[in-house]
N, C-alpha and C positions, 0 to 999 in steps of 0.2 A: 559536589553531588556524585563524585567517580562517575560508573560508565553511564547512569543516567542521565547526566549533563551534555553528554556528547550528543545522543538523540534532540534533545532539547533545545541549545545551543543550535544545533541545525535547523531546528523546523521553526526559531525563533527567527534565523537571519532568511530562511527561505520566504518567512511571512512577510518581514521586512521588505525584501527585493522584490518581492512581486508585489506589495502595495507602492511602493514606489514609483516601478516602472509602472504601475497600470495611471497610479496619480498625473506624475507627468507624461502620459501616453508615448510611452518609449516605443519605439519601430512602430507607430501606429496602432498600437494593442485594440487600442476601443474601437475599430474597425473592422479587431478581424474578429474580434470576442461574438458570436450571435446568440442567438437563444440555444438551439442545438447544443452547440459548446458547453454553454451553462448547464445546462442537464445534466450532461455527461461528467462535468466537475464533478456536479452536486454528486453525483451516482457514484462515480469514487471515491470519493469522502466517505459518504453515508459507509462503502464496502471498507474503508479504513478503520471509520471510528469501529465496526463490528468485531474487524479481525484485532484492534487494540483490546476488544473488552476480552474476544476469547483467548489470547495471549493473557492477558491479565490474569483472567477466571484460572485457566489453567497454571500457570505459575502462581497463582494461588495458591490450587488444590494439591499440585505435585511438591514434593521436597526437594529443594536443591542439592542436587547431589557435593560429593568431597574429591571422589576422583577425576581425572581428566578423560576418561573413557564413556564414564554418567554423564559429566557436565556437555559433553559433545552429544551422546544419546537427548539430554533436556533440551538441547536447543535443536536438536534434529526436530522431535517434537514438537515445541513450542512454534516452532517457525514453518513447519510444516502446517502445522494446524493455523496457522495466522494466514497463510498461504490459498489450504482450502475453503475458509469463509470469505476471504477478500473476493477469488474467483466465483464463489459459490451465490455470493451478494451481487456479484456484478452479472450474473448469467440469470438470478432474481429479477434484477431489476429492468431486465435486456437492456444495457447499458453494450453487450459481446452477448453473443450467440454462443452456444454450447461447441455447434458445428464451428465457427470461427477459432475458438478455443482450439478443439482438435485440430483446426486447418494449421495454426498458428505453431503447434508446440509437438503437431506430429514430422513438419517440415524439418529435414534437415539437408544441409548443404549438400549431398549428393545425389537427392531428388532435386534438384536443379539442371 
């Protein structure tokens, strides 16, 4: 599958590990899992699978470029734009506050 499989291969053994640990309640999991939590999964998924379709849609629509200057610009793109729907889905669904967002990403180590 080249570099397809690599994505895959991980989200197959991540699926794996966490149904396991949850099966046999590793560290207590089913204790600390509540409703709240589940939401908030669910909420990140939902802003996953969206930013999957528009990664997709657009690597559809665009050509993949030949040079290594293009192929750097397509995935600047592509993963920016996968970037702003996943954020965009998740401040949708106030799963994160917009203001959080800002609080989060405007913070850097020397405003400490």
């Amino acid at each position: 599958l080249g570099a397809k499989g690599i994505p895959l291969g991980l989200l197959a053994s991540l699926i794996v590990s966490c149904g396991v640990g949850f099966s046999r309640n590793v560290a207590n999991l089913r204790s600390i899992v509540d409703r709240p939590l589940e939401v908030f999964v669910v909420k990140n998924l939902l802003g996953a699978l969206f930013a999957a379709l528009a990664v997709g849609g657009l690597s559809f629509w665009l050509k993949q470029p030949s040079t290594g200057v293009g192929n750097f610009a397509y995935l600047s793109v592509l993963c920016g734009a996968g970037s702003l729907v996943f954020f965009a889905t998740l401040a949708a669904s106030r799963a994160v506050t917009i203001s959080h967002l800002k609080e989060v990403f405007g913070q850097s180590e020397n405003d400490t």
